[in-house]
N, C-alpha and C positions, 0 to 999 in steps of 0.2 A: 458677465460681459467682459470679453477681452479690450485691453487699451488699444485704440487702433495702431498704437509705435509698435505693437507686440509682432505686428506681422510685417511689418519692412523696416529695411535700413538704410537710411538717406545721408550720403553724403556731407560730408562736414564744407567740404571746397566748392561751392556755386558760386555764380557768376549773380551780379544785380538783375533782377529781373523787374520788368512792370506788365503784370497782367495777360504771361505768355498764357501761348495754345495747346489745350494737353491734346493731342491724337490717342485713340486706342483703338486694339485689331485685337482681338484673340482667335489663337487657332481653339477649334473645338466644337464653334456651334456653325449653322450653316454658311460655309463662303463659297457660293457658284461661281464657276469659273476662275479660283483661286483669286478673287478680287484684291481682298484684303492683302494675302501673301504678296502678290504681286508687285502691291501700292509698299505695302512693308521693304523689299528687297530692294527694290529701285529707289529707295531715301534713304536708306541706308550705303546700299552702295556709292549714291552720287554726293552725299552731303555728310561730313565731317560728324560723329558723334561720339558719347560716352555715353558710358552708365553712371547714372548716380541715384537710383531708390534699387532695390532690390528687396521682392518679397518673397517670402520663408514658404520656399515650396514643399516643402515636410511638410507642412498644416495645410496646405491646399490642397495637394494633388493626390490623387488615389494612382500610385506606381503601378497595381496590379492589373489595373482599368488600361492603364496606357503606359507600357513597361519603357523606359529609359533602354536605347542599345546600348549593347557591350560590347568591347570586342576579344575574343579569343585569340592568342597567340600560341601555338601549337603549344606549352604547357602550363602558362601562366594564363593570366585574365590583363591585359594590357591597359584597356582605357575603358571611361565612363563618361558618357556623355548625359550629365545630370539636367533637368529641363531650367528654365531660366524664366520667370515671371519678371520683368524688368521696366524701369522707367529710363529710355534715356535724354540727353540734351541734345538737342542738333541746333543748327544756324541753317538759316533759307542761303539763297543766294543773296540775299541783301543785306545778310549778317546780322538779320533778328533772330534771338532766341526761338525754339519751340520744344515743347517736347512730345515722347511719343511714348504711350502703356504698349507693351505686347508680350505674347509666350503666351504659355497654355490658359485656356479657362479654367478657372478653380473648379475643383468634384465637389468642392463642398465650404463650410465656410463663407457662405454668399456673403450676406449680411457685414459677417467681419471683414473681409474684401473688401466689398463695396462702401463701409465704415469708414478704414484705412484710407482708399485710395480721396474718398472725400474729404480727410484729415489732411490727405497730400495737397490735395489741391488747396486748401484754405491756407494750409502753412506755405506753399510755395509762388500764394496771390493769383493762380489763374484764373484769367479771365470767360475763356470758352473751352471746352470740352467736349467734341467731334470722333464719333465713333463709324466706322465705313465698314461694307462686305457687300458680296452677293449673294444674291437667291434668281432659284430659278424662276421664270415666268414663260409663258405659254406668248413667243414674242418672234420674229423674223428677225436673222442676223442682217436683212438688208436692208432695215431700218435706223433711225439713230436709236442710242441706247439710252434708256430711259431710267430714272431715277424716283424712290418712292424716299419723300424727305420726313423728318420727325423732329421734332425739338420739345425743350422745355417750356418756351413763350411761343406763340403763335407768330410773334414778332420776327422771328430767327429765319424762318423759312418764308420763299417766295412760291413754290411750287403745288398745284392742289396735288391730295394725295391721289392714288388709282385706287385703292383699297376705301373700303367704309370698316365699321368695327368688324374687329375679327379676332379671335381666340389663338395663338401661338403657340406653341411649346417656349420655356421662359429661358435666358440666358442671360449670363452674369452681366454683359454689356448692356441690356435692357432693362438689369435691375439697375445697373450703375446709372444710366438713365436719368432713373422715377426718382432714383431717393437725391440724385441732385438734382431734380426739379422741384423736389420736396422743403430739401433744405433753402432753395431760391438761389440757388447757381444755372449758368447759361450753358444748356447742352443741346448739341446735334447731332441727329444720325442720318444716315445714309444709305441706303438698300439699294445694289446699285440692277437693276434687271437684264439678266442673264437669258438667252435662248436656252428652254432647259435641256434643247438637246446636244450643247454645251457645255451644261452643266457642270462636268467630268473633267472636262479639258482647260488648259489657263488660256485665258479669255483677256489679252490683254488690254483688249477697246473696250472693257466694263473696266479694268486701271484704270484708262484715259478717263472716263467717267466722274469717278472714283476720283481722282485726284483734281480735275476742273471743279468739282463741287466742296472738295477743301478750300479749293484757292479763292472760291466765290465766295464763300463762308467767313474766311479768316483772313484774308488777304495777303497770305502767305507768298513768296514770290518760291516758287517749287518747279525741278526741272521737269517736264513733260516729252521732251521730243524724244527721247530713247524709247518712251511706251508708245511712244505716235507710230514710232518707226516698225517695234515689234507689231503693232495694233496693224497695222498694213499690211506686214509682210504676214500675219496672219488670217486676213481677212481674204489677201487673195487666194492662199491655199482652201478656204474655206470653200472659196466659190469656183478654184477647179476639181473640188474632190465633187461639187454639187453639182455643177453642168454635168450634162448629159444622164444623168441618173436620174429617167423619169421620174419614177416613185418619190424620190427626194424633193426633186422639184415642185411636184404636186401637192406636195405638204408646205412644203415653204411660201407657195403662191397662195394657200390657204389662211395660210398663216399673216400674210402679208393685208388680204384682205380685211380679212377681221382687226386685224390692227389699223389699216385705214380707214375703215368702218369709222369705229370709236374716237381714233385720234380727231376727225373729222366733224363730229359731231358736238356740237360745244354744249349742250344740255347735257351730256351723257359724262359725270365725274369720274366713272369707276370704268376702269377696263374691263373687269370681271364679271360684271353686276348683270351683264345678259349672255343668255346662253344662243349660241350661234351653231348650226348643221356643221359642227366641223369635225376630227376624227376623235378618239378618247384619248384620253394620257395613254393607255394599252396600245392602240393602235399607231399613236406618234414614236414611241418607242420602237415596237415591231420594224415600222419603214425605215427609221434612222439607224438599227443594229448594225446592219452592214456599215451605216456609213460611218460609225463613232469607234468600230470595231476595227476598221483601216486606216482612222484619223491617227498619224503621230501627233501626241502634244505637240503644242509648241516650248523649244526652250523658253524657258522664263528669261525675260529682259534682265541685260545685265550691265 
């Protein structure tokens, strides 16, 4: 068994803290509509931070799997841009401490990761531990965006889930999860629900999501109006690439239905849980190529 000190290094200079908020985002396992990245860029850019943990991405990260760029200068090898597993410190706008995990998901090493970063938390007194991203769902952009909540106590979350039990492919953020609800630490997650034929594109009104259910969570006082703003100015482009484009409409009015169907229905928990005359994941694909296929991204909020 490795000591979990063996995989990071924490800063000797922190500030007094009582019972801050760890955030974490890892790139690597599913985030629809660049949720996570999104919600990552925008608090970092708006809000003052540093690094102080750093873990030993030589033992996490398989380079071969997801090679590090280089850059070539006509006859040398100029720069390396080595990846970063990192914890840093921010301040909200109200000048409470928080911090925030992100960088790659570990290839390997779960267990010791997620050992570690629980060492972290008990050594550095946090209180809650709040993990956000999206996935896709079979949802209309012309709805509000919907949110599937998770935690370690029943207590944490207000929201029924849309899903009943269901089998996943596993990631490190879902191991870090279990084993802090194991040990009896307060952890939340957040899945924030993406139109999947969105999927692909940054999807900044799944941020706004994403970040409203931090703030409800943790009472973090956190800037939102730059994603409000990108969240609109992407939403209109959304809805002039989609007028006039029967076919697309036709899907989306189907779409729409089925989601008021359900929403509508207060016996009915699961969005998923009946099957509805609507077209197959094949078919919704097909009608949207054209449209995802002329969709520019949106810049990411900056």
């Amino acid at each position: 068994m490795l000591n979990p000190e063996d995989l990071y290094e924490l800063d000797s200079d922190l500030p007094e803290m009582t019972g801050p908020v760890l955030l974490h985002s890892l790139d690597g396992f599913v985030d629809a509509g660049t949720t996570g990245q999104l919600v990552r860029e925008h608090l970092l850019e708006a809000l003052d931070h540093r690094v102080i943990a750093r873990f030993d991405v030589d033992s996490l990260i398989d380079y071969r799997a997801r090679r590090p760029p280089m850059t070539f200068d006509r006859d040398h090898w100029a720069t390396y841009e080595a990846p970063e597993l990192v914890v840093r410190l921010l301040h909200d706008e109200a000048g409470s401490p928080f911090l925030m995990l992100s960088g790659p998901e570990p290839d390997r090493l779960w267990e010791g990761f997620t050992t570690s970063v629980l060492h972290l938390v008990e050594r550095l007194g946090v209180g809650l531990v709040v993990g956000f991203h999206g996935i896709p769902m079979g949802v209309p952009h012309t709805r509000p965006v919907g949110t599937t909540s998770h935690a370690t106590r029943p207590e944490l979350i207000t929201r029924n889930s849309w899903f009943d039990k269901v089998q996943v492919p596993g990631s490190a953020a879902g191991l870090l999860e279990l084993r802090l609800g194991e040990a009896g630490h307060d952890a939340v997650g957040f899945a924030v629900h993406v139109p999947h034929y969105l999927a692909q594109s940054a999807y900044p009104a799944a941020a706004v999501a994403a970040m409203e259910a931090v703030i409800s969570a943790t009472g973090l006082v956190l800037p939102v109006d730059r994603l409000r703003e990108a969240a609109a100015a992407t939403d209109a482009d959304i809805a002039e690439q989609v007028e006039g484009n029967d076919e697309v409409e036709k899907v989306v009015r189907a779409l729409e239905q089925q989601y008021d169907a359900f929403a509508g229905a207060a016996e009915r928990d699961n969005l998923l849980a009946e099957s509805q005359d609507m077209p197959t994941a094949d078919e919704l694909g097909a009608q949207f190529e054209r449209f995802l296929a002329e969709q520019e991204g949106p810049d990411s909020p900056g």
